[in-house]
N, C-alpha and C positions, 0 to 999 in steps of 0.2 A: 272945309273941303281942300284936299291939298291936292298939286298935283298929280301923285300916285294913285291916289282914290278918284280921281276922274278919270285918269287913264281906262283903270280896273273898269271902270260902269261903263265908258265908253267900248268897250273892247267887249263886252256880254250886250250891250246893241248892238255892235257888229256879229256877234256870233247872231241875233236874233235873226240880223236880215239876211246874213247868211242863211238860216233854216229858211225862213220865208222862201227865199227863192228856191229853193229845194223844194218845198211844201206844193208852190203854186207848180212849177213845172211836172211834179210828180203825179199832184193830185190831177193837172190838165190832161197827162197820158191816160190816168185810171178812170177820167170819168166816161160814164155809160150811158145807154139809152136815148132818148128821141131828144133830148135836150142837149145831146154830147156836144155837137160844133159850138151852141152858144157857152154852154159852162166851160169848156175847153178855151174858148176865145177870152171869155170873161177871165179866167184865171192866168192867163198869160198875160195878160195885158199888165196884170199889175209887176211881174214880175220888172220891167223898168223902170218903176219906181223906188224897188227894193233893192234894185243895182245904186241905181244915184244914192240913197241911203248910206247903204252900205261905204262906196267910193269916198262918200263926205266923209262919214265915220273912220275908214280906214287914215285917208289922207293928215285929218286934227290928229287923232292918234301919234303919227308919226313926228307932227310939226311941233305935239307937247312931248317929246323924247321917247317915247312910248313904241312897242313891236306891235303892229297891229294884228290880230288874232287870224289865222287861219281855217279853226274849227268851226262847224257851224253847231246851235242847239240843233238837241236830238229831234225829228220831225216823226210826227204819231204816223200810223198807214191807217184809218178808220176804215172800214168797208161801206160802202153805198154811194152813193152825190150829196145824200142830205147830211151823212156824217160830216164829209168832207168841210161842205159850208163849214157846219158847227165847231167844225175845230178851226177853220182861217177866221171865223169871228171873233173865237178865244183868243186865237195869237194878235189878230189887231189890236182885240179891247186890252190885251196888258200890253202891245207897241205903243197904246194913247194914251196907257196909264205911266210907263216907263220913260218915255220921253217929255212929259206933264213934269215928274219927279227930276227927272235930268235936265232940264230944263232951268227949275230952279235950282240946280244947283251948279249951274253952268255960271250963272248968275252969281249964286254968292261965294265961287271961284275967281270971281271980276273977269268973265271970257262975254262979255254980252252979244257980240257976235254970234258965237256957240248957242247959246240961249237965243237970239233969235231963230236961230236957222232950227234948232231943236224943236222950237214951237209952229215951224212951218212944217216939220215932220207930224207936229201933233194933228196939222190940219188933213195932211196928206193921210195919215192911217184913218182919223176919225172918219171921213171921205169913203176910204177902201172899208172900213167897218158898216158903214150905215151901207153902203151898196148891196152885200151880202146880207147884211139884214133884212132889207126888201127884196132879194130874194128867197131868201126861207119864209119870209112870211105865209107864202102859197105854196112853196114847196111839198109835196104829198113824201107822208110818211114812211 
């Protein structure tokens, strides 16, 4: 792993938590129904999360020589609340899957710092994943 290829992986994390926040804030204004204030509430909340994310990511970025990314990934618009869920669970389960991966290779980069605080991300999305999970479980179709 050389320094330019951790740049690159670290800079498409930042783009991910970029879209997140986008995702959560967007999907918060569109959601509906008798459930609005709490899904609304639920989905915002995480959005600080995905700032601090982000900030850590942009910051290494720059400290490993690197421009840190401004784009964010492209964000789905699903139609429903229940859509919604099912797509911020996809994007968490591959944040726990991408940070698991980057992680170790933060690692066999010799940054173990990085790889720690990577694997504290892994706790944080897996966290935001199982949340939303318990709630689609009841969710009505």
């Amino acid at each position: 792993m050389t320094r330019e290829e951790l740049i690159k992986r670290l800079n498409e994390d930042l783009a991910d938590e970029f879209g997140a926040i986008i995702q959560y804030t967007v999907y918060a204004a569109r959601a509906t129904g008798p459930y609005r204030p709490q899904l609304s509430q639920f989905l915002l909340a995480e959005v600080a999360d995905e700032l601090m994310h982000a900030q850590f990511l942009a910051n290494k970025i720059a400290s490993l020589g690197g421009e840190p990314t401004t784009a964010p990934r492209p964000v789905s618009l699903p139609e429903g609340n229940r859509a919604m869920l099912e797509a911020v669970a996809a994007a968490e389960r591959r944040a726990v899957q991408g940070y698991t991966t980057r992680a170790r290779e933060a690692e066999a980069y010799g940054d173990k710092g990085l790889a720690v605080q990577l694997e504290d991300f892994v706790r944080d999305e897996s966290n935001h994943l199982e949340e939303t999970e318990r709630i689609l479980l009841d969710w009505p179709t």
